[in-house]
N, C-alpha and C positions, 0 to 999 in steps of 0.2 A: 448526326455526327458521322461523317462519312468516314470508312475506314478506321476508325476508334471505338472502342469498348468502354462500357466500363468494370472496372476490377472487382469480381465477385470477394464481397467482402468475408462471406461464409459467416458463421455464427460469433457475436459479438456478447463476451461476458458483460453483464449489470453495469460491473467496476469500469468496463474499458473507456476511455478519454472521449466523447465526443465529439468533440472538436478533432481527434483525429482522423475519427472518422470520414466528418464534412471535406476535411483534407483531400483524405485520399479519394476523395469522389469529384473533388473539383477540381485536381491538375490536370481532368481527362476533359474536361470543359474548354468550346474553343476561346480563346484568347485570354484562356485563366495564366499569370502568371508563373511560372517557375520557380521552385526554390533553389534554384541550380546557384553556387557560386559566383556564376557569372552573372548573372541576375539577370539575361534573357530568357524571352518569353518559350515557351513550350516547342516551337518553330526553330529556335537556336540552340544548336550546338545537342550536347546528353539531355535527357529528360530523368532527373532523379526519380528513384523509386525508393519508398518508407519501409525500414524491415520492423515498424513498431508493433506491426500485428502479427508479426511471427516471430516471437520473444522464443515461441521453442525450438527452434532451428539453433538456435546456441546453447547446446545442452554439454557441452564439451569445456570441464572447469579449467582456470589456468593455473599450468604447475610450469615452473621453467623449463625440465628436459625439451619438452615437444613444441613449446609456443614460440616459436621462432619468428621473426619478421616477415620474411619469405611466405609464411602459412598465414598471414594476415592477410596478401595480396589486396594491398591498399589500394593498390591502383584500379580496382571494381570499383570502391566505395568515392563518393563527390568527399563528403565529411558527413560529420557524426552530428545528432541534434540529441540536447542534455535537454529532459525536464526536472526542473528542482521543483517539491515539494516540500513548508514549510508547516510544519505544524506544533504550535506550543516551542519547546524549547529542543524542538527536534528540528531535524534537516534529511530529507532522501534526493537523491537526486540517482536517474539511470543517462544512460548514455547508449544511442543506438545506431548501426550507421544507413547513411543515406544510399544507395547504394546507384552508381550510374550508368549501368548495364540493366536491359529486362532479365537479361538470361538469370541472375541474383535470384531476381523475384518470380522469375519462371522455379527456378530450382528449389525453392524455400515453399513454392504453392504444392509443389509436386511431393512434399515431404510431410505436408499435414497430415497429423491422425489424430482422431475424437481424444483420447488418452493422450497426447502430448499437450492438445488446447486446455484439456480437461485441469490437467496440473499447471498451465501458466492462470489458469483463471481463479485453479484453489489461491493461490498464490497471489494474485491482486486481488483478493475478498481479505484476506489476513491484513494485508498493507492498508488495505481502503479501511478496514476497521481501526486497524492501529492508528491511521492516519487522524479517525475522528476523536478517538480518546484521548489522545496526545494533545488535539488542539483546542478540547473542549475540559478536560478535569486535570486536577493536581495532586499534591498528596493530600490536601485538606479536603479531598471528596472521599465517597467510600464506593466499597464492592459489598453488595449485598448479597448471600445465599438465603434462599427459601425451600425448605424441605417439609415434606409431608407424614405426618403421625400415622400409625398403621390404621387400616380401616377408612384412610381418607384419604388414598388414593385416586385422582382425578383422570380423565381421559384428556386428551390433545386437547379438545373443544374447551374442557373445563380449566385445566390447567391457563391456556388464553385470559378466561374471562377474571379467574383468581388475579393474576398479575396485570390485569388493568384496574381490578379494585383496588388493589393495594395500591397502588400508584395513586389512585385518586383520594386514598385516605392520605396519602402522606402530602398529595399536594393541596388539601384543606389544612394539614397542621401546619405547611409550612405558610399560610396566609395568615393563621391566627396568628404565627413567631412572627411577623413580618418581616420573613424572607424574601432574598429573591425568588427570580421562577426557577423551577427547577428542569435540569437538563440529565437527562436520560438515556442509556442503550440497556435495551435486558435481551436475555435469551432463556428462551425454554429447553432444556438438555434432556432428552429421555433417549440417549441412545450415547453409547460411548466412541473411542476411534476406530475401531474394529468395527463398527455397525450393530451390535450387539446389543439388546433392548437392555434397559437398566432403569432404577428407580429414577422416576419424575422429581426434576428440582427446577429451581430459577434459577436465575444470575443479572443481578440487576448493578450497573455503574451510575453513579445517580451523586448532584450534586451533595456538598455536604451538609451536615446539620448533628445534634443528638445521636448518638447510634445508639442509645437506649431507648429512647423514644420510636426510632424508625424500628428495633425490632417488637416493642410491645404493638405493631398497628396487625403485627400477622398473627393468626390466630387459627393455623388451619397444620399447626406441625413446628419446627424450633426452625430459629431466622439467627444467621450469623451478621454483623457487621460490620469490615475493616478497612482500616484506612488505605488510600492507594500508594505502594509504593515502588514508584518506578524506578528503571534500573538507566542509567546513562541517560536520563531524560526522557526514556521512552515507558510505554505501557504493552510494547510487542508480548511479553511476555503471557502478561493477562488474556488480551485478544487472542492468542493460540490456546489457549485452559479455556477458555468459552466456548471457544465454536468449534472442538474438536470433531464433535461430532459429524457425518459425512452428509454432504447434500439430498435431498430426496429428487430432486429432476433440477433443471436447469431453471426453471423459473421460481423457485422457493430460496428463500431469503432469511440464511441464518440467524440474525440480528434485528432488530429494531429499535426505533428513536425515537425523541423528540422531534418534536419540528424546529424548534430553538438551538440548534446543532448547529455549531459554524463546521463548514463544511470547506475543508485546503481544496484551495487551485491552484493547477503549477504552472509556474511558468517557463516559456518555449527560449531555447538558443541553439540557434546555428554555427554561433563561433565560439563557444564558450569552452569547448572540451575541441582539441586539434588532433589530426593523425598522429601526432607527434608523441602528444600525452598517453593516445593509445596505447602507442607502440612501447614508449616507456613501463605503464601500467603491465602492459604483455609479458615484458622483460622483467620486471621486478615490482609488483605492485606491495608486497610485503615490505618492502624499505621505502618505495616514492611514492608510494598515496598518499600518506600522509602532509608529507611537501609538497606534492601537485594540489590538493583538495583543500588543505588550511588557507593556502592564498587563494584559492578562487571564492572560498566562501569564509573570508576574515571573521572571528567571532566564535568559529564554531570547534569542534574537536572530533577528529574521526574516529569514530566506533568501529566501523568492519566497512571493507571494500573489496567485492567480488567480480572477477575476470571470465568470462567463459568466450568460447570462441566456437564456430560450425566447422563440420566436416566438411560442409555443402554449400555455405556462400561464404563471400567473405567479411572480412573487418571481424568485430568481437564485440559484447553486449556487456557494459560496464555498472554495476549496482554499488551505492554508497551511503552509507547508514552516518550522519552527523547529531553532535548535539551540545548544547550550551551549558558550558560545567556551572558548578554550585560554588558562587561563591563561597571563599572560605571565608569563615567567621577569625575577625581579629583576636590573639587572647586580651582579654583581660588583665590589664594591670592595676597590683595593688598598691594603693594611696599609703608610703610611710608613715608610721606614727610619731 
């Protein structure tokens, strides 16, 4: 590949998109297509550049005094590519922009630090969790705690093997109910937010069934049981009370599952979000996200939408939390006598 590179991708959190990956490794490929607007190949015209791997370059929140149009300098960016994320009766979608200058993506490589990646990757480990809960349980599942009676105190190793039994005792009763299978995420928590050692407990999400039943299978300390109840369709809430506690290195994996987990994929658009709407959202997303984001995704109802924008490159990184209200129950009318 004469006189072409390819783009040091630098370290890639668990969560990060795969697919975006292969992306950004094969625009640098000879006669790999373009995502450029124009829809020429690499040879014509700008060669877009992806700011999706450098989400912390736009740490800069949007408030009106300072977010002007001017400070967008749109004319770096080709356009912006949304991925929507659907899961259960949620909806996320972000928006990032394409950028058609290197200098962008010179600027935004020169500005990485372990601590900024550090925080966009906590950050898609909470969503990628939220993501699964949302699309996998309802309020008829439950959250189970498991806590330990004095003197029965387990070590890491122990604590593991406990909450793979119990699991297997609860997925033998639920063959004798004939239940379905059962679908799972647990966490072991022996440390708090601050890093601080604390007493060893579980936390298990687990399809539903008896919660008196699921709590007589433990037997090693007292088991709580309750039902899941999400706030605007979502389970965000929970996934943040779980995994508060802080990474031990980059390869250790707060959470675990089932393998029966359906697992959101999101899908890619290049036109779906315009400079237009940007620049709108820039200017007042507190009054038009709502009207920009209802029509684009009919159905759905906006929870929160967040604007940030870089010191250092241009365009601004668009985040949007959707979800599918509860129907209301009609009243009841009573039959005259």
């Amino acid at each position: 590949m004469e006189g072409r590179k390819i783009q040091n991708l630098g370290y890639v959190d668990f969560f990060t998109d795969v697919g975006s990956i292969l992306y950004q490794f094969c625009i640098y490929l000879p006669g790999y297509p373009s995502s450029h607007p124009s829809g020429g190949s690499r040879g014509e015209g700008a060669v877009p550049y992806s700011s999706e791997l450098y989400a912390y370059v736009f740490d800069v929140p949007s408030v009106r005094p300072f977010l002007d149009l001017p400070g967008l300098r749109h004319g770096e960016v080709a356009n912006y590519r949304t991925k929507t994320y659907k899961a259960g009766r949620t909806l996320e979608a972000e928006a990032f922009p394409i950028w058609n200058t290197q200098t962008e993506h010179r600027a935004a490589r020169a500005h990485a630090t372990c601590e900024a990646q550090r925080n966009v990757n906590e950050r898609n480990s909470v969503r990628e969790l939220t993501r699964r809960l949302n699309a996998n349980f309802t309020p008829a599942d439950l959250h189970v705690t498991l806590t330990y009676a004095d003197g029965r105190l387990p070590d890491e190793i122990t604590a593991q093997h406990d909450i793979v039994n119990f699991l297997r005792r609860v997925r033998y009763l639920r063959v004798r109910l004939k239940l379905p299978d059962m679908k799972y995420i647990y966490v072991i928590e022996y440390a708090g937010a601050d890093g601080r050692r604390k007493r060893i407990h579980q936390h298990i999400v687990m399809s539903g069934m008896d919660r008196a039943a699921v709590k007589g299978l433990w037997e090693k300390g007292r088991a709580r049981a309750d039902e899941l109840e999400p706030e605007k369709g979502s389970l965000e809430g929970l996934a943040r009370y779980i995994t508060k506690q802080p990474r031990k290195d980059k390869s250790w994996k707060r959470w675990k599952g089932s393998r029966n987990l359906l697992i959101p994929r999101p899908t890619v658009a290049d036109k779906k979000l315009t400079k237009r709407h940007i620049e709108q959202l820039a200017a007042d997303a507190e009054t038009r996200a709502a009207a920009i984001f209802e029509r684009l995704y009919p159905g759905y109802t906006l929870a929160e939408c967040a604007v940030r924008r870089s010191d250092m490159a241009a365009g601004a990184y668009v985040y949007v939390k959707m979800y599918i209200p509860t129907p209301r129950r009609k009243p009841e009318h009573r039959m005259r006598s």
